[in-house]
N, C-alpha and C positions, 0 to 999 in steps of 0.2 A: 823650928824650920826642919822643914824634912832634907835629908841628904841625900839620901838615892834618887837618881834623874828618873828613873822610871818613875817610882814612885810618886815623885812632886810631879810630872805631866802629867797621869792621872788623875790627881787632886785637881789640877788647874783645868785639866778638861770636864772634869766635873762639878766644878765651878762656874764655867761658863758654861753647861749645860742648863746649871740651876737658873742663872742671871739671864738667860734665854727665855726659859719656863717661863718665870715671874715678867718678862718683859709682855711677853705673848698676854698673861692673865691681864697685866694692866692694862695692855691696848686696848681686852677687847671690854675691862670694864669701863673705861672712860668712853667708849664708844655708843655702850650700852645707856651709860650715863648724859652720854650729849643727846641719841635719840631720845631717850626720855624726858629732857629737858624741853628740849627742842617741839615735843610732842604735846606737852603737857602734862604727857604722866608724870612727870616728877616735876617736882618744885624748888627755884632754888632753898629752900632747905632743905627738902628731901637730898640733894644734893652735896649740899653742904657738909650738912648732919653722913653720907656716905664718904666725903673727901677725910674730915673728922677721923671716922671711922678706922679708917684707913692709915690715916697717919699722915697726908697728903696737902692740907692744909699747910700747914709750917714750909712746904716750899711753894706752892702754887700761889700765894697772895703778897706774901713778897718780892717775889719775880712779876706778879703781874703791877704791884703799884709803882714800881720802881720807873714803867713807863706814864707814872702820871707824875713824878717829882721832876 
């Protein structure tokens, strides 16, 4: 743990700079990925196989069946 106040609000502003970034990247690939679905160009596997990819899977299909139990 850092001690200096400057120091750790630097970290944390840098922090949520990153958690910004990466929110921004997700949006616009899930977006990318629903036009594509949506379109045809992708399939849900293509789809799949990119949630996979990602890592994204492990939360998205347990939050979604959880509305079918």
């Amino acid at each position: 743990m850092v001690s200096d106040p400057n120091v750790r609000t630097q970290l944390q502003l840098a922090g949520l700079r990153f958690m910004w970034s990466r929110a921004r990247w997700l949006a616009s690939e899930a977006h990318s990925m629903g036009v594509g679905l949506k379109s045809g160009r992708l399939t849900s596997r293509d789809v799949d196989a990119r949630l996979e990819q990602m890592g994204a899977l492990d939360l998205v299909y347990p939050e979604l069946m959880r509305g079918y139990e």
